[in-house]
LOVEXZA-22885 format. One record per atom (N, C-alpha, C): residue number from 1; atom name; x, z, y. Coordinates in pm, 1 decimal. Layout:
BEGIN
{resi NUM; name CA; u X; w Z; v Y}
...
***
This chain:
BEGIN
{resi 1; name N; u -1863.9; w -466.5; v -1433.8}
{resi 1; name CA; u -1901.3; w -444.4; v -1294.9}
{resi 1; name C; u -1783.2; w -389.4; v -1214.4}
{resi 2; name N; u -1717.9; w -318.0; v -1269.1}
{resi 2; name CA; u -1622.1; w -290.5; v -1173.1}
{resi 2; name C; u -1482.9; w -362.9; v -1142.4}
{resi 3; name N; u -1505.1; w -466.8; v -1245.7}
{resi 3; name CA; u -1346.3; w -551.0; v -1202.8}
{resi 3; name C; u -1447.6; w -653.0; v -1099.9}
{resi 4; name N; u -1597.8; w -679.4; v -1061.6}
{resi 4; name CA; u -1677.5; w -754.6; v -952.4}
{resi 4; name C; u -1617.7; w -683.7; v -825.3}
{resi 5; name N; u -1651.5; w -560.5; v -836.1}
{resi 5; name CA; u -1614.8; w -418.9; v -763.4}
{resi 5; name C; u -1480.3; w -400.2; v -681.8}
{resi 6; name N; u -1381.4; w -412.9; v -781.6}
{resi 6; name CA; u -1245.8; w -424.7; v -762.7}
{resi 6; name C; u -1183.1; w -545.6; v -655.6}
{resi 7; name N; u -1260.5; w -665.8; v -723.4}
{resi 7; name CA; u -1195.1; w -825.4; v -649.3}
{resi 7; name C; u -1323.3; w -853.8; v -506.0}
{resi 8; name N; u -1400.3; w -795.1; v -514.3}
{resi 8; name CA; u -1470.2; w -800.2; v -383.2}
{resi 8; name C; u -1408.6; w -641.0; v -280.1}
{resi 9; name N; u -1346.8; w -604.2; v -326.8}
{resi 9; name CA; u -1307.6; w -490.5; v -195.5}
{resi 9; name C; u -1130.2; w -553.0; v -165.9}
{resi 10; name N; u -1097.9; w -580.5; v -309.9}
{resi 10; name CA; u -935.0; w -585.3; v -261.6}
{resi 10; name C; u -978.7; w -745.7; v -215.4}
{resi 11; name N; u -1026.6; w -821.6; v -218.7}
{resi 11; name CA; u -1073.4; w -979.8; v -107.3}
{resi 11; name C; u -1090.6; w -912.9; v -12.3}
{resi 12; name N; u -1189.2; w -847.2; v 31.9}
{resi 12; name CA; u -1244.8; w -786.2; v 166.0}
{resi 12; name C; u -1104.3; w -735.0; v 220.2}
{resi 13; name N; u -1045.1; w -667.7; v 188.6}
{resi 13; name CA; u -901.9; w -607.7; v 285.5}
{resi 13; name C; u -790.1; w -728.6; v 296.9}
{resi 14; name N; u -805.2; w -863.1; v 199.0}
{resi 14; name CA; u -730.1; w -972.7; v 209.3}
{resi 14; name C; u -753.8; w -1050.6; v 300.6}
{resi 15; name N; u -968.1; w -1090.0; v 316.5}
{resi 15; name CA; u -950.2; w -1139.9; v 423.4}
{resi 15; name C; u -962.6; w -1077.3; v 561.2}
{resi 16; name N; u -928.3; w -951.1; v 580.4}
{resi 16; name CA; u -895.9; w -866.5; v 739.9}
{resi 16; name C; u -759.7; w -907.6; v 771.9}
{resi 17; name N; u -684.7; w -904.7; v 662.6}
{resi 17; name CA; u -539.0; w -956.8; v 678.3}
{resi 17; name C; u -514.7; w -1082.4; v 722.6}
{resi 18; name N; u -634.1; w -1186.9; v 648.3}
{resi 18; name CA; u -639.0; w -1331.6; v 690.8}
{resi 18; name C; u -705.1; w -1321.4; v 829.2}
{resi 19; name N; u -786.1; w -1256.9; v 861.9}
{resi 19; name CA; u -811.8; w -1243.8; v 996.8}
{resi 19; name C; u -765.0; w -1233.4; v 1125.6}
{resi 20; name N; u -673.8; w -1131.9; v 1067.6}
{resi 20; name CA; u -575.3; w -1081.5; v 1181.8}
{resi 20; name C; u -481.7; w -1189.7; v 1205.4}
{resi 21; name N; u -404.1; w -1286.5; v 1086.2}
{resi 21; name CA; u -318.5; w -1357.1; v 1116.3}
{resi 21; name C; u -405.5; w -1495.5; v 1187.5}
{resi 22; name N; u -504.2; w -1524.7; v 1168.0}
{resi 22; name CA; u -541.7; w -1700.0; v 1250.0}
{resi 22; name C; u -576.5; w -1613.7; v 1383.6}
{resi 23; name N; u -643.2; w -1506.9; v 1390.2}
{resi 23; name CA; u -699.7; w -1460.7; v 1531.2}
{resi 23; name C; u -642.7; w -1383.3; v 1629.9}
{resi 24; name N; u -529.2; w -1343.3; v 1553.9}
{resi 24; name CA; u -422.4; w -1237.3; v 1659.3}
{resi 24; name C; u -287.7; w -1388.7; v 1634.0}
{resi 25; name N; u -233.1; w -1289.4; v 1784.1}
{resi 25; name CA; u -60.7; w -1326.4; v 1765.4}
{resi 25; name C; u 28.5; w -1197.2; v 1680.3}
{resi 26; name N; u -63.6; w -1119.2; v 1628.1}
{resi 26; name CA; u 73.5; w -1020.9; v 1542.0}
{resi 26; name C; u 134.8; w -1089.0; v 1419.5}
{resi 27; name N; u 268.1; w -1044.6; v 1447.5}
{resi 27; name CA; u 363.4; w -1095.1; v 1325.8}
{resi 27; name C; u 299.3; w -1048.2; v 1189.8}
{resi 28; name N; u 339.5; w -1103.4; v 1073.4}
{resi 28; name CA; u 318.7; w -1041.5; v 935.1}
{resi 28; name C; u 362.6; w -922.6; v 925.5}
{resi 29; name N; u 494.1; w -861.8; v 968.2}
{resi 29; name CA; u 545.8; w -736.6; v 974.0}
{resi 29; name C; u 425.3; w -648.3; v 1074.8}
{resi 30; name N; u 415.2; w -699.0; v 1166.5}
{resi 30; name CA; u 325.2; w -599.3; v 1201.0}
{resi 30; name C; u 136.0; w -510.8; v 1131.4}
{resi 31; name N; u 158.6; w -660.7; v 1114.1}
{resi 31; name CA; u -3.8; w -620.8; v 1016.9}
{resi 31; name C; u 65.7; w -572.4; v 884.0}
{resi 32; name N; u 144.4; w -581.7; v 795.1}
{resi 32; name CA; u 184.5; w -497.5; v 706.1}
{resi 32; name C; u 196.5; w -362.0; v 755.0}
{resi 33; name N; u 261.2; w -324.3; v 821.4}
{resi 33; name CA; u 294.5; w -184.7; v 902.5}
{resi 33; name C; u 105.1; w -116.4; v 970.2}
{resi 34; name N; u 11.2; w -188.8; v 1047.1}
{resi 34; name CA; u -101.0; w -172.0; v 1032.6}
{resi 34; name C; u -185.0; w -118.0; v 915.2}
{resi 35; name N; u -175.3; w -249.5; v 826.8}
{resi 35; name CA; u -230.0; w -178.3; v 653.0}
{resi 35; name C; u -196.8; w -36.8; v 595.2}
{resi 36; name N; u -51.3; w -40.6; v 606.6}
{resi 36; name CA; u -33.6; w 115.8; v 516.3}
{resi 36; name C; u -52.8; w 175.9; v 609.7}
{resi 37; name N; u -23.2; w 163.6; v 762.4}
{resi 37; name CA; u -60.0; w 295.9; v 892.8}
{resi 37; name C; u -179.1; w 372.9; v 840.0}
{resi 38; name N; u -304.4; w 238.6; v 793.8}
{resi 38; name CA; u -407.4; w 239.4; v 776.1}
{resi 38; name C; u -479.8; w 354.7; v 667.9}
{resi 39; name N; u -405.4; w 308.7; v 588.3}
{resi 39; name CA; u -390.6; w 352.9; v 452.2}
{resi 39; name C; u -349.0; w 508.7; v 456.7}
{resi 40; name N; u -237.4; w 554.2; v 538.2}
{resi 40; name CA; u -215.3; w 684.4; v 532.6}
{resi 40; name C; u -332.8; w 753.0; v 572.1}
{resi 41; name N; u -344.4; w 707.4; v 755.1}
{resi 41; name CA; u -455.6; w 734.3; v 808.4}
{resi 41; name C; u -597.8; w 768.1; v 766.2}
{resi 42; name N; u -654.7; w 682.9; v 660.1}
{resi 42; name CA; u -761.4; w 701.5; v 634.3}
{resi 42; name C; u -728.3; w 823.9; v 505.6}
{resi 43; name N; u -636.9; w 821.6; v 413.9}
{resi 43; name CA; u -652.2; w 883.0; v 313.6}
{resi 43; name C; u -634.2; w 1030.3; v 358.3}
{resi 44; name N; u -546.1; w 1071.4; v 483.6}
{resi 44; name CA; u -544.2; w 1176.6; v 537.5}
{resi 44; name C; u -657.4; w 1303.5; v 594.9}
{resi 45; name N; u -776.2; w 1182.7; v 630.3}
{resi 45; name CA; u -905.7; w 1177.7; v 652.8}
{resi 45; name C; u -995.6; w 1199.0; v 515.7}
{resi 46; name N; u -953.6; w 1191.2; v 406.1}
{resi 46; name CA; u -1050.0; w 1196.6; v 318.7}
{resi 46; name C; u -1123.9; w 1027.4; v 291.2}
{resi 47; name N; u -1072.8; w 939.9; v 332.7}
{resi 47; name CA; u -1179.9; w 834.6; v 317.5}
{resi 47; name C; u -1169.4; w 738.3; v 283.5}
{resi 48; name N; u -1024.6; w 745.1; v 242.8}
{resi 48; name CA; u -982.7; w 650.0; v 122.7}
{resi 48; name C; u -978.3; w 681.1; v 5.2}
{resi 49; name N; u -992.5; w 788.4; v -31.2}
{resi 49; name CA; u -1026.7; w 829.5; v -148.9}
{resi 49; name C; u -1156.8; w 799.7; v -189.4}
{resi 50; name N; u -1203.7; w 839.5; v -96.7}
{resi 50; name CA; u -1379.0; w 753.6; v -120.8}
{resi 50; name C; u -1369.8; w 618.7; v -187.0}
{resi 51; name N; u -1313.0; w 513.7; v -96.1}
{resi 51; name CA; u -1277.5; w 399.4; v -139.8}
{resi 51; name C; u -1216.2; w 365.2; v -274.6}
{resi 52; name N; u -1120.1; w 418.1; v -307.9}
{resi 52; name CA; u -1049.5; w 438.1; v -439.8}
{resi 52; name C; u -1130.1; w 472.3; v -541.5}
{resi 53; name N; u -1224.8; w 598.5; v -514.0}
{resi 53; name CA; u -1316.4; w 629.6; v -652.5}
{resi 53; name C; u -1392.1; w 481.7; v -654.5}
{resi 54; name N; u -1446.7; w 454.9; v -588.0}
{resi 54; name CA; u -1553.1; w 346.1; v -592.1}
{resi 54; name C; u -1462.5; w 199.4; v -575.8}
{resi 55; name N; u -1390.8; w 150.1; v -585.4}
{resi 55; name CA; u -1308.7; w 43.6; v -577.0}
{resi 55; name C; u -1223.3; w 23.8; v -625.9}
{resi 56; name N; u -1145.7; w 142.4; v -721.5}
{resi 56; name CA; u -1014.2; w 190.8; v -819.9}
{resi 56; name C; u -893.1; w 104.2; v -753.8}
{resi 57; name N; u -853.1; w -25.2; v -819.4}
{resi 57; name CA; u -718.2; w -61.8; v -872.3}
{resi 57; name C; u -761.9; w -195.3; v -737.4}
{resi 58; name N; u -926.7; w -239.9; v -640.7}
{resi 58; name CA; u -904.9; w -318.4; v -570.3}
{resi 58; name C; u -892.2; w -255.0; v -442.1}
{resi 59; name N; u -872.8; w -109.9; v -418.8}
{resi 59; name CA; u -803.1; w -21.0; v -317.5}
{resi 59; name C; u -718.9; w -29.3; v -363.0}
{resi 60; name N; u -622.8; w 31.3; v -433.8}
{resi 60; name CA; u -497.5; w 80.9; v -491.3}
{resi 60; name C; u -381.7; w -2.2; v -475.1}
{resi 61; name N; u -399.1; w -132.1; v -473.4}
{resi 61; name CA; u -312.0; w -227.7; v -476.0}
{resi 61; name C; u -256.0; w -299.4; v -336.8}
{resi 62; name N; u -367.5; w -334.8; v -239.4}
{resi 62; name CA; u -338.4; w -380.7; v -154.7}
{resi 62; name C; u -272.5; w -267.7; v -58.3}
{resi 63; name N; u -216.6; w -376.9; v 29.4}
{resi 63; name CA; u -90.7; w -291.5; v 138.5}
{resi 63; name C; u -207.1; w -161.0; v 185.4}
{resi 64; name N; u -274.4; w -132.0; v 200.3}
{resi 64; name CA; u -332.0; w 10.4; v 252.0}
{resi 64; name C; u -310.8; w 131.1; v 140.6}
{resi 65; name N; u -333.2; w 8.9; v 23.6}
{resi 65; name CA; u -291.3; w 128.0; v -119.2}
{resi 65; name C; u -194.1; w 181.9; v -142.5}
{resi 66; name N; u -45.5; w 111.7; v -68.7}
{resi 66; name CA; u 90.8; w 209.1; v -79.5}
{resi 66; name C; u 77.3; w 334.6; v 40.3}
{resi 67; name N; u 8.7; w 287.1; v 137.9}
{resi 67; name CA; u 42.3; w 427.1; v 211.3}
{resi 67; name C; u -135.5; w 527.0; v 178.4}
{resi 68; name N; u -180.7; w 477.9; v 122.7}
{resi 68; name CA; u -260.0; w 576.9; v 31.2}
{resi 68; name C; u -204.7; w 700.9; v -33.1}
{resi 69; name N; u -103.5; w 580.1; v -149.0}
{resi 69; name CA; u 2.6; w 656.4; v -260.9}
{resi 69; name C; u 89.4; w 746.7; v -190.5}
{resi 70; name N; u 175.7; w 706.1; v -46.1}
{resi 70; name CA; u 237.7; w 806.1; v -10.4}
{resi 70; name C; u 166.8; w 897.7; v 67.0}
{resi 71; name N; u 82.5; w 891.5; v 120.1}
{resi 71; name CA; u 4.7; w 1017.9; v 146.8}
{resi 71; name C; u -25.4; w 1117.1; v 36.6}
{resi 72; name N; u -125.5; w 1059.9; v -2.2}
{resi 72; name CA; u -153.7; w 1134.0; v -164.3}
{resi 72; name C; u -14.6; w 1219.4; v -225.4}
{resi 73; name N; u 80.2; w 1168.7; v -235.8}
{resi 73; name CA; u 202.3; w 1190.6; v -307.9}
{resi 73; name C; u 253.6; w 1309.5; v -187.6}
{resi 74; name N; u 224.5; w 1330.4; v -79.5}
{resi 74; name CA; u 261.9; w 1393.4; v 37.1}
{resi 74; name C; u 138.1; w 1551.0; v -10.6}
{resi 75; name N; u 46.7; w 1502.2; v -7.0}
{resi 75; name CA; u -76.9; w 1598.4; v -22.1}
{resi 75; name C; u -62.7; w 1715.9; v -150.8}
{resi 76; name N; u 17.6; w 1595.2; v -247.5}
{resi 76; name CA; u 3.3; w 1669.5; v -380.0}
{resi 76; name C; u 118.5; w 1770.5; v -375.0}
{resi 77; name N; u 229.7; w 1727.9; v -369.7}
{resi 77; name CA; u 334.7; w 1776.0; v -368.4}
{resi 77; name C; u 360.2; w 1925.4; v -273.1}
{resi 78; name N; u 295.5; w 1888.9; v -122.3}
{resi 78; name CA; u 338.4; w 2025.7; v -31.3}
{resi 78; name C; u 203.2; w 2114.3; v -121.7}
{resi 79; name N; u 130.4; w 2092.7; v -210.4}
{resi 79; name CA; u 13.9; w 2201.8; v -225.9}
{resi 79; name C; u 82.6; w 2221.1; v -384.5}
{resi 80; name N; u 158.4; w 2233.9; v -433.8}
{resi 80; name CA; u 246.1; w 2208.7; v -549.7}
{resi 80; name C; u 372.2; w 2310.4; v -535.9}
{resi 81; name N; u 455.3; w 2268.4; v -396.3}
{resi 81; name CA; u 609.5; w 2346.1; v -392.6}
{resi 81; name C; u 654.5; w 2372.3; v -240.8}
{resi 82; name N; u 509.3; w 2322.4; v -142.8}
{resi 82; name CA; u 516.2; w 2369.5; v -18.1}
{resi 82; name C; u 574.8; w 2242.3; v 66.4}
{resi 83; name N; u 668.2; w 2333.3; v 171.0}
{resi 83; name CA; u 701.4; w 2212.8; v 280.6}
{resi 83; name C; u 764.8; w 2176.5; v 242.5}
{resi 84; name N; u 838.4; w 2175.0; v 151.5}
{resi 84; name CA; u 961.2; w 2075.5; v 94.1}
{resi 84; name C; u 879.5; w 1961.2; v 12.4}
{resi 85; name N; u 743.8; w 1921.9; v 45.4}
{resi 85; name CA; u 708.2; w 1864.4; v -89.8}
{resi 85; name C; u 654.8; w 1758.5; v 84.8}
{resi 86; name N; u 710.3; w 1767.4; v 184.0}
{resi 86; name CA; u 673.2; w 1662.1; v 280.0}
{resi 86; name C; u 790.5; w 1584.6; v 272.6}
{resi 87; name N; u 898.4; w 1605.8; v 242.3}
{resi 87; name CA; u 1020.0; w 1532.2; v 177.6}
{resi 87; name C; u 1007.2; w 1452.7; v 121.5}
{resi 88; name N; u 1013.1; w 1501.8; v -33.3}
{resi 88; name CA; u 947.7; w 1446.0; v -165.3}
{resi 88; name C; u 857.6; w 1381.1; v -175.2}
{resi 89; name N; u 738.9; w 1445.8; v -161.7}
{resi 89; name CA; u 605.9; w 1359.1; v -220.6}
{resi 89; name C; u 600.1; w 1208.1; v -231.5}
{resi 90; name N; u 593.7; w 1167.0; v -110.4}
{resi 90; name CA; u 630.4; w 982.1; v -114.3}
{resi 90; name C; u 720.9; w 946.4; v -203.5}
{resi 91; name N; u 819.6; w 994.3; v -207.9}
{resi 91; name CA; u 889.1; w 934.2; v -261.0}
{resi 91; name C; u 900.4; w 948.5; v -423.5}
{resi 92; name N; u 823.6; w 1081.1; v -475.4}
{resi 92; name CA; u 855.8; w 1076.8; v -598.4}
{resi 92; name C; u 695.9; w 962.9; v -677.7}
{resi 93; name N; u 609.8; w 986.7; v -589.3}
{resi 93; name CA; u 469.5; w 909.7; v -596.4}
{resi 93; name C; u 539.8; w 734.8; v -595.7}
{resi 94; name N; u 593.5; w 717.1; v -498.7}
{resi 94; name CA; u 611.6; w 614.2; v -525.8}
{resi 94; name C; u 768.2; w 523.9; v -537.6}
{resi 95; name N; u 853.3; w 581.0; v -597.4}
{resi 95; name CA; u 924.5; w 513.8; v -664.0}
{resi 95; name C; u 949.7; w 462.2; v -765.6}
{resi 96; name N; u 840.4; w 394.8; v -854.8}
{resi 96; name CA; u 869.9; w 313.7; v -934.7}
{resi 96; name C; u 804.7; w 193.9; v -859.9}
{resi 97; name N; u 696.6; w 201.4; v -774.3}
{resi 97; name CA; u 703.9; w 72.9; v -694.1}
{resi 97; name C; u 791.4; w 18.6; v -625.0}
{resi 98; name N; u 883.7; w 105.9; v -563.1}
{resi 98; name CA; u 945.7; w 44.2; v -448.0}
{resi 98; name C; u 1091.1; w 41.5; v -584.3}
{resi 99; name N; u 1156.5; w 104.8; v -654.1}
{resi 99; name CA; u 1215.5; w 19.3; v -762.3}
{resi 99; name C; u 1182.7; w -111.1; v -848.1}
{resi 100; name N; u 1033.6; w -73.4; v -871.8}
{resi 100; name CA; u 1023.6; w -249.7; v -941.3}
{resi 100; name C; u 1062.8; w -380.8; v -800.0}
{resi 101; name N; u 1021.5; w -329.6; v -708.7}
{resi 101; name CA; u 1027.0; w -468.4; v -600.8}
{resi 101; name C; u 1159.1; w -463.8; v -565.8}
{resi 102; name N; u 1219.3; w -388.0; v -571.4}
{resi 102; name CA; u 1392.4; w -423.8; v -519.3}
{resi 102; name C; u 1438.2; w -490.6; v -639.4}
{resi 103; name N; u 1427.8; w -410.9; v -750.3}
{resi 103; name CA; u 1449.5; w -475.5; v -859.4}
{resi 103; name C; u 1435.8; w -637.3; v -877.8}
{resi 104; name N; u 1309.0; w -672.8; v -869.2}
{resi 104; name CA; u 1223.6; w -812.8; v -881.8}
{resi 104; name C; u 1295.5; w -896.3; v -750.2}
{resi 105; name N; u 1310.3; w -842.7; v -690.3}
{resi 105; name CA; u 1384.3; w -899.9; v -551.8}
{resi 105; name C; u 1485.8; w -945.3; v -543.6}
{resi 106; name N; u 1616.5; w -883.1; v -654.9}
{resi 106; name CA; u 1721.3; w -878.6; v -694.2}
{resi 106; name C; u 1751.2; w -993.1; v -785.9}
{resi 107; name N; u 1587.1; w -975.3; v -925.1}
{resi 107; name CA; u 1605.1; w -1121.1; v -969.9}
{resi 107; name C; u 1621.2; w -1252.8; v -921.9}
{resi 108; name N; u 1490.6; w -1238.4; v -803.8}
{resi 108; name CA; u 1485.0; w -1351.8; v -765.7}
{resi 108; name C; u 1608.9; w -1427.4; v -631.5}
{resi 109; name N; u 1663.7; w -1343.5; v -588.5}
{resi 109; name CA; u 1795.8; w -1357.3; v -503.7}
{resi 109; name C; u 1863.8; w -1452.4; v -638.0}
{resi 110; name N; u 1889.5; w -1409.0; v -767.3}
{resi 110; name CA; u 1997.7; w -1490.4; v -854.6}
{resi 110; name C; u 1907.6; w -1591.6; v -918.7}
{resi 111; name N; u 1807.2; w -1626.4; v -912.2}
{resi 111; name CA; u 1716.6; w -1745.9; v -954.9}
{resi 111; name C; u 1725.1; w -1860.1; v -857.1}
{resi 112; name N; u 1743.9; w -1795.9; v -722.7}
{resi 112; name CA; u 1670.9; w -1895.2; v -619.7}
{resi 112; name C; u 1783.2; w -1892.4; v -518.4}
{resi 113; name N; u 1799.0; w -2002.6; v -483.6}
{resi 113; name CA; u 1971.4; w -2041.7; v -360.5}
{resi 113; name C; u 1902.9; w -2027.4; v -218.1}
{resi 114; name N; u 1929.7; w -1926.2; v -110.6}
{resi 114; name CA; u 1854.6; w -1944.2; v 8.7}
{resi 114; name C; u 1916.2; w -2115.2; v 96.0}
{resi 115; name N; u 1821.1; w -2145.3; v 183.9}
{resi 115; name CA; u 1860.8; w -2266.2; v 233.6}
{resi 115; name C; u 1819.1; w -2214.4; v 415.2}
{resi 116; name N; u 1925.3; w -2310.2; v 509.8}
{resi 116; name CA; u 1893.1; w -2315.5; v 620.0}
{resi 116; name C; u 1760.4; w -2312.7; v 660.3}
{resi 117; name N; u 1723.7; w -2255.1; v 722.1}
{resi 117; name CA; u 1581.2; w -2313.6; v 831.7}
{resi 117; name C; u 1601.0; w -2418.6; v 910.1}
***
């Protein structure tokens, strides 16, 4: 039940994303930047966490789920080592994501030849 759980909430935030792009003129960058806004926003609020207990890894993942993580990682940290942990937190929460994707990014730059538009 909960991987039903999981792929019907992280669909549900896929198709708001699909939404936004046939029904708005915002760029992809912008609705990315929306999602995690989102994501901080609500978790700041208490109410993505809600979501997360009850939705685990199909919150967690999608673009609202990184600025979840850096909130969270913001929350934990200043109640941990104080204001210096508004520095930190994001970043220690989430750098192995944002290393695997530079990383993976890096592969694929030497796999793949860019071409004109």
């Amino acid at each position: 039940m909960d991987y039903l759980i999981s792929f019907l909430v992280g669909g549900a935030i896929c198709v708001i994303g699909q939404i936004l792009l046939d029904k708005t003129k915002l760029s992809n960058a912008r609705i990315l930047v929306i999602f995690v806004v989102s994501g901080c926003i609500l978790t700041g609020f208490g109410i993505y966490d809600k979501l997360v207990d009850f939705a685990k890894a199909g919150a967690t993942v999608p673009l609202p789920g990184f600025g979840y993580a850096l909130t969270k990682g913001v929350i934990d940290e200043v109640s941990n080592v104080g204001f210096s942990g508004i520095f930190t937190g994001s970043l220690k929460a989430t750098a192995a994501g944002i290393t695997s994707a530079m990383l993976f990014g890096l592969l694929a730059s030497f796999a793949f030849t860019s071409k004109e538009k």
